[in-house]
C-alpha positions in Angstrom: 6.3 39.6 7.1 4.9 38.6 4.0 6.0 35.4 2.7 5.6 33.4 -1.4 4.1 30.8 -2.0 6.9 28.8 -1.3 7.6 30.2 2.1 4.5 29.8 3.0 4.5 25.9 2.1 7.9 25.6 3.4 7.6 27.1 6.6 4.3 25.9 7.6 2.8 22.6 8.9 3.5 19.0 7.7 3.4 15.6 8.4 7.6 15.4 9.0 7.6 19.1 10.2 5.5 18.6 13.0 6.8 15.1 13.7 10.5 15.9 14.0 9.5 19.1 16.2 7.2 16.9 18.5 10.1 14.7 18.8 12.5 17.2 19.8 10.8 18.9 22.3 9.4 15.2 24.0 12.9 13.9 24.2 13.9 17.9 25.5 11.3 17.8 27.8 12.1 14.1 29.2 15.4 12.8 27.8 14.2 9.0 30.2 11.8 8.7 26.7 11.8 5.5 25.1 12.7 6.3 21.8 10.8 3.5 19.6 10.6 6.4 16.1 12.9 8.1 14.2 15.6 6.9 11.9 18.7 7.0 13.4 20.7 3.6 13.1 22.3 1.4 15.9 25.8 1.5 17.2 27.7 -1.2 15.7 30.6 -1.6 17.2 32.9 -2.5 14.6 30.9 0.2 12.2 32.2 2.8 14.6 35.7 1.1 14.9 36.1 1.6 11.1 35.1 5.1 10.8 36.8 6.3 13.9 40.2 4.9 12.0 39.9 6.8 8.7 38.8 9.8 10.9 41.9 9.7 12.7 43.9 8.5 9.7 42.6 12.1 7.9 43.4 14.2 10.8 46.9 13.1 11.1 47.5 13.7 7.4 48.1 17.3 6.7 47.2 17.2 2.7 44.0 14.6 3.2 43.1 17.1 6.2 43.4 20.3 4.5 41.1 18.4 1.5 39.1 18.0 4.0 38.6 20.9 6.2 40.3 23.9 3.4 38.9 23.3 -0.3 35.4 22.9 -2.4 35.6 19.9 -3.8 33.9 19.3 -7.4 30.0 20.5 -7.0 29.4 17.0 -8.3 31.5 15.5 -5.3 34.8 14.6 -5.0 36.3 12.6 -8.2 38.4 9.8 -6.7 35.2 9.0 -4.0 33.4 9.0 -7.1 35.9 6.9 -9.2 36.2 4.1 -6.4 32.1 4.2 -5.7 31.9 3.7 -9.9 34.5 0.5 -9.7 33.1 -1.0 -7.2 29.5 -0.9 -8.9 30.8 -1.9 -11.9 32.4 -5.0 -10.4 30.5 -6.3 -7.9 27.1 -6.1 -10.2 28.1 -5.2 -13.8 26.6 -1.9 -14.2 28.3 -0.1 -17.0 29.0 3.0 -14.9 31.5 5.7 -14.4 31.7 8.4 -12.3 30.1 10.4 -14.2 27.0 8.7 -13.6 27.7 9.6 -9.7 26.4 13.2 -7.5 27.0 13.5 -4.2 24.1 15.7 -2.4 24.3 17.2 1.2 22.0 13.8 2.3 19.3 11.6 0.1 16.6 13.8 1.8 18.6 17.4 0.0 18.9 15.0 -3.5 15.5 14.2 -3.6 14.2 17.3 -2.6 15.9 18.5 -6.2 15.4 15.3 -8.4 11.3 15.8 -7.9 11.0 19.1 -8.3 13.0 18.3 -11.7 11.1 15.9 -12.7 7.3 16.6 -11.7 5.3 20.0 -10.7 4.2 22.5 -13.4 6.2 21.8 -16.6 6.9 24.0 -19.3 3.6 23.8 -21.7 1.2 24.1 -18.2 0.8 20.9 -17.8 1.0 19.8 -14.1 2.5 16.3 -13.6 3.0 14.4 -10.5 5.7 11.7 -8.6 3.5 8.6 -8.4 4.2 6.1 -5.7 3.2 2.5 -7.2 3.6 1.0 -3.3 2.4 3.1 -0.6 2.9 3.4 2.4 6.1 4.8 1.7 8.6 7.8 3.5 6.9 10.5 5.3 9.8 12.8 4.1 8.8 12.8 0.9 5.3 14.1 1.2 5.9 17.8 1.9 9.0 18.0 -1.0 7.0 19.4 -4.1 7.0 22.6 -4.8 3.4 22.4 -5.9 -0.3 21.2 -4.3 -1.1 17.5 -5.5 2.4 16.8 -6.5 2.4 13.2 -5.3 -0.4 10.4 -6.2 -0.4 6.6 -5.1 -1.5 3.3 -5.5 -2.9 0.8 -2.8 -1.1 -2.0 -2.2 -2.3 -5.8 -2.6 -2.2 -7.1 0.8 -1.1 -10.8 1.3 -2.2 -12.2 4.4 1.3 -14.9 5.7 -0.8 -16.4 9.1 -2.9 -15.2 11.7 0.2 -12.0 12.6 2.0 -11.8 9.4 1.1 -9.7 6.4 3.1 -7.9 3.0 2.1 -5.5 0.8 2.3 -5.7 -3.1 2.4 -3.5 -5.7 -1.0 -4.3 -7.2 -0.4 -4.0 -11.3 -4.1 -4.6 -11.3 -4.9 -1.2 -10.3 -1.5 0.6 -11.1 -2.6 3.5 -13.6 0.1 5.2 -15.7 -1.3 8.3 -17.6 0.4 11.0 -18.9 -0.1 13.2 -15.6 2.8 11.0 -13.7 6.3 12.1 -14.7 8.0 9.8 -12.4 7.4 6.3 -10.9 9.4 5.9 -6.6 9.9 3.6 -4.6 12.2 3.1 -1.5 13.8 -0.6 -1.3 13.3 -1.8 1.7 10.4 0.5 2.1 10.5 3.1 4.8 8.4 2.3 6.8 7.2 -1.4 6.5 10.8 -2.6 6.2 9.0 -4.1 2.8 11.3 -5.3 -0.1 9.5 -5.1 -3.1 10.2 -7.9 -5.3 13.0 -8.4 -7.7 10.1 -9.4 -10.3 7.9 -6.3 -9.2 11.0 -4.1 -9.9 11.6 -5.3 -13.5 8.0 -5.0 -14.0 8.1 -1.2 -12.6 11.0 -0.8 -15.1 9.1 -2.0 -18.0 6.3 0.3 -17.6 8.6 3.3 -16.8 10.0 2.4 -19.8 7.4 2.3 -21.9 6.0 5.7 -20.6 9.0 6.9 -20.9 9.8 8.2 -17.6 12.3 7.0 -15.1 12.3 4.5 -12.4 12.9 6.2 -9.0 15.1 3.7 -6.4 15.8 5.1 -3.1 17.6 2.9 -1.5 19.1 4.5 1.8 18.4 1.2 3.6 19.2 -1.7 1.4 20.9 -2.1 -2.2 23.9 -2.0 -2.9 24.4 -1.1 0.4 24.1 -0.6 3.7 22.2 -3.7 2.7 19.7 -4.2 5.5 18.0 -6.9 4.2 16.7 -10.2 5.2 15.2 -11.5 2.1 17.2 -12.0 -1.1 17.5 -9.5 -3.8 19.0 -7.8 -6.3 20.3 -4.5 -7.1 19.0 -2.6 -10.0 20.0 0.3 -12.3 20.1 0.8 -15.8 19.6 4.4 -17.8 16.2 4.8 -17.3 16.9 4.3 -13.4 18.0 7.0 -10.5 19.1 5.7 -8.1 19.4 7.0 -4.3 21.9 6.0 -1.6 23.2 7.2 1.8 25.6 7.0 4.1 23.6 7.9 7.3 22.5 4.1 7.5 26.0 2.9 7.4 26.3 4.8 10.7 27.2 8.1 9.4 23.6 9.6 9.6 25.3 13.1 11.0 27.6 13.7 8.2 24.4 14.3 5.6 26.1 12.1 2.6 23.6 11.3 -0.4 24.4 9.6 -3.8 22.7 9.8 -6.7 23.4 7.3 -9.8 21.6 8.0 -12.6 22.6 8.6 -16.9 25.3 11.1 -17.5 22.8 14.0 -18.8 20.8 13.8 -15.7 23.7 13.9 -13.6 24.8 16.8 -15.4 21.7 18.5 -14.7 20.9 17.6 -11.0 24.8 19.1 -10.5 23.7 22.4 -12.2 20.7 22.3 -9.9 22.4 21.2 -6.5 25.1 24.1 -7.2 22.2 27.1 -6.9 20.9 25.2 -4.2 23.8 24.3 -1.8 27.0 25.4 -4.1 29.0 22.6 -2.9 28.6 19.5 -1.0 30.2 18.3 2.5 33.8 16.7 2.3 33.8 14.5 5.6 31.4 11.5 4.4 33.3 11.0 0.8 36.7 11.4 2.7 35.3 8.9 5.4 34.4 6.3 2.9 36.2 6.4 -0.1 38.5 3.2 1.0 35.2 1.6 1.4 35.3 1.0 -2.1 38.6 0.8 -3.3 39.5 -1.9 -0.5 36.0 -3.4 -1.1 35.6 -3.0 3.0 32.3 -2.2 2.3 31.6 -6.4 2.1 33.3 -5.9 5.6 31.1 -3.7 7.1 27.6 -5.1 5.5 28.8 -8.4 6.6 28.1 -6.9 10.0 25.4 -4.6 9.6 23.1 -7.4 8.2 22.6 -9.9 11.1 22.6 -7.2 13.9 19.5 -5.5 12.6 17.7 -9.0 11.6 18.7 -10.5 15.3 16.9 -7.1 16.7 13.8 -7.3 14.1 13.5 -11.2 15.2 13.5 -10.4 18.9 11.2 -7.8 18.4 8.8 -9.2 16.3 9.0 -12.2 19.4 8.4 -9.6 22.1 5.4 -7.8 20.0 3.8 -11.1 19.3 4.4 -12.3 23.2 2.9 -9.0 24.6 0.0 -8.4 22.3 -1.6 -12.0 22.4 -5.1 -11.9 22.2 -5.1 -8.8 20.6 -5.9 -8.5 16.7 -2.3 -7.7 15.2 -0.7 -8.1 12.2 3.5 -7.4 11.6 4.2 -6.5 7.7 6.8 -9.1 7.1 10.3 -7.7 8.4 12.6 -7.9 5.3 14.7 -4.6 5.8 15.4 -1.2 7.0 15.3 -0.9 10.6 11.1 -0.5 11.4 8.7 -3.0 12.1 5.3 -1.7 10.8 2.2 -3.1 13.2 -1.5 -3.2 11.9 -4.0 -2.8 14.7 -6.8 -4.1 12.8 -10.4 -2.5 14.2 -7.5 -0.4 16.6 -10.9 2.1 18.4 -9.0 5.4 18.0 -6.4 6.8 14.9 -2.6 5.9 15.2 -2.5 9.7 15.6 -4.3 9.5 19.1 -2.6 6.2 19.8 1.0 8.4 19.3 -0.2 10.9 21.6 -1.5 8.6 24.3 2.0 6.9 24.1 3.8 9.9 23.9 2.3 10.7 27.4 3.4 7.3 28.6 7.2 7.8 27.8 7.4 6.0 24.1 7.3 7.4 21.1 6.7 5.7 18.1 5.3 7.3 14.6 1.9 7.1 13.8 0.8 5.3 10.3 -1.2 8.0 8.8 0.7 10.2 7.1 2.5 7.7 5.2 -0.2 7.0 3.3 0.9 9.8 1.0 -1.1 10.5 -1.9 -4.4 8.5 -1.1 -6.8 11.0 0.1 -9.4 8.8 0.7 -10.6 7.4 4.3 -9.2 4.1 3.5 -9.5 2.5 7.1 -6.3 0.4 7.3 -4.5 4.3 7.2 -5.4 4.8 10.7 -4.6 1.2 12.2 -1.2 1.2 11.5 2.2 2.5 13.6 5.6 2.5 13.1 8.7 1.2 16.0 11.6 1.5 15.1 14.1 -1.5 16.7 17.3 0.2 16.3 17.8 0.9 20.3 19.2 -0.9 22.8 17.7 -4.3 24.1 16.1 -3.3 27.1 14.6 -0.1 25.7 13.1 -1.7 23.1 11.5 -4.3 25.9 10.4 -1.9 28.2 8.6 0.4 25.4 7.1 -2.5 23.5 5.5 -3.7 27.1 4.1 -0.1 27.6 2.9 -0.3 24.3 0.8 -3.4 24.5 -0.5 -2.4 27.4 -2.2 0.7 26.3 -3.7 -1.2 23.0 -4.8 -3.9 25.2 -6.8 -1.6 27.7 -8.2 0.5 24.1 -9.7 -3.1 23.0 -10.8 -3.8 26.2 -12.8 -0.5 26.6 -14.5 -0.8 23.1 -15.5 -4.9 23.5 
């Protein structure tokens, strides 16, 4: 069968392709894996306590069930969801919202899928113009979204050396190039997948240079602001009409109901609607019907209130174990101020993070190799290939027994190339 140009990109090999599959079939093919990558939140308890109410609550209701289960809501998502999510917003940080500055999208990953391909690619005079990444490393799941080749360029970061196993990265202005080839500044807040919160100085800075370019700020921020707020540092949400906003419910605990939110000026709301209607028609009912007292009760200060300190007590116990188990060893942890990753740079590591994956993989852990987060920098920068990525979210003694097997194996690597 003879497939376009799109279904060849589309249904070829990439970096998130090929990782999802390889994770699949491992945990298929040994479901005793320790499962140290992937995104997929905790359990908290009284997370699922909450949501297992309203679910209940909806079933037992014949008119909210039939909403549910029996109509297509409004292709820009359901109005009063919308109405209390707009309310809330403009309350609890003064954004001068409505919800008519609200989408909802079958998950962040569906919404940004459409908001690049509107925004960058080959535009109407020929030109081709790309997403730039002012931050990278930054989320896999972007990389393969354009529709186009070369759709995504990147700056380095600054790197800020904390102590002898501490490190952040910066968005380094020095070097940050805006031209008229870049139709879109992104960044994710915390970063997926250094758990990295860029600054609320960097972000006004970002915005005054969008600005003045006049483009738009990209914010995904599935992970952190306003919510579910995984975030160990202070900082501030931001939006204004130059800014687009992304957020999901999947880190909430919902990551199986596919619920993305997009916040942007009415006209581009307007538009991404027209676009996610030829894409998907309609979007899914459960995760607005699910939350929507979120944020007319204000629950949602319930919920974060809980969600905040039992991912920072797991990064702080992991961070402890990693620095216990790989003494001696040249490490550095990016500073853990979100998301639920800790990002570990194996500096001199002998072999690619690629290998190391593999080698681990075959071991019984899996964690995600650094390399193809790197997106957009094409060049054999060597800090690419020394870093990984573990995520934390598991249970305690998972996490243990994987992040033993995994000092182990970088232990005997350096000991083989001293």
């Amino acid at each position: 069968m003879n497939y376009s140009n799109f279904g060849q990109k589309f249904s070829g090999k990439s970096g998130i392709v090929e990782l999802m599959d390889d994770l699949g079939s491992a945990l298929n093919e040994n479901p005793d894996m320790l499962f140290m990558g992937g995104g997929n939140p905790g359990r908290v308890p009284e997370v699922e306590a909450y949501f297992e109410k309203q679910l209940i609550s909806i079933a037992q209701d014949p008119i909210a069930r039939h909403n549910l289960l029996g109509i297509y809501q409004s292709p820009q998502g359901e109005k009063g969801f919308r109405e209390q999510l707009a309310n809330y917003l403009a309350e609890a940080f003064n954004w001068n919202i409505s919800d008519k500055n609200i989408a909802v999208s079958n998950g962040s990953q569906s919404a940004f899928f459409i908001i690049y391909n509107m925004l960058a690619g080959t535009m109407e005079n020929g030109d081709k113009k790309t997403i730039h990444f002012p931050l990278a490393p930054e989320y896999v799941g972007y990389a393969d979204a354009g529709l186009s080749d070369e759709f995504f360029s990147s700056t380095k970061p600054s790197i800020e050396i904390i102590d002898n196993e501490t490190f952040k990265y910066h968005v380094d202005f020095s070097t940050l190039n805006i031209d008229n080839s870049i139709a879109a500044l992104s960044v994710s807040r915390p970063t997926n997948p250094t758990g990295n919160v860029i600054t609320d100085e960097e972000i006004v800075h970002l915005d005054q240079i969008a600005k003045q370019a006049n483009i738009p700020l990209i914010i995904d921020g599935a992970y952190g602001l306003p919510f579910p707020n995984i975030l160990f540092t202070d900082a501030k949400p931001h939006w204004n009409e130059n800014t687009i906003v992304v957020l999901s419910l999947s880190k909430l605990g919902l990551p199986g109901i596919r619920t993305g939110i997009v916040i942007a000026n009415e006209q581009f709301i307007k538009d991404f609607t027209n676009a996610n209607i030829i894409t998907n028609l309609a979007c899914g009912n459960l995760g607005p019907a699910l939350s929507k007292d979120l944020f007319s009760k204000n629950d949602i200060q319930i919920l974060t209130d809980k969600i905040t300190p039992f991912y920072q007590q797991k990064a702080e116990k992991t961070v402890e174990l990693l620095k216990q188990n790989l003494a001696g060893i040249p490490f550095k942890i990016h500073k853990p101020e979100g998301a639920i990753f800790l990002w570990l740079w194996l500096e001199g590591l002998p072999i690619t993070s690629k290998e190391l994956y593999q080698r681990l993989k075959a071991k019984g852990v899996l964690i995600i190799p650094g390399e193809d987060f790197f997106i957009g920098i094409d060049d054999n920068w060597q800090h690419k290939y020394e870093c990984i990525r573990l995520s934390y979210a598991q249970d305690e003694s998972v996490v243990e027994q994987a992040v033993k097997i995994i000092a182990d194996e970088i232990k005997a690597l350096y000991l083989v190339n001293s």
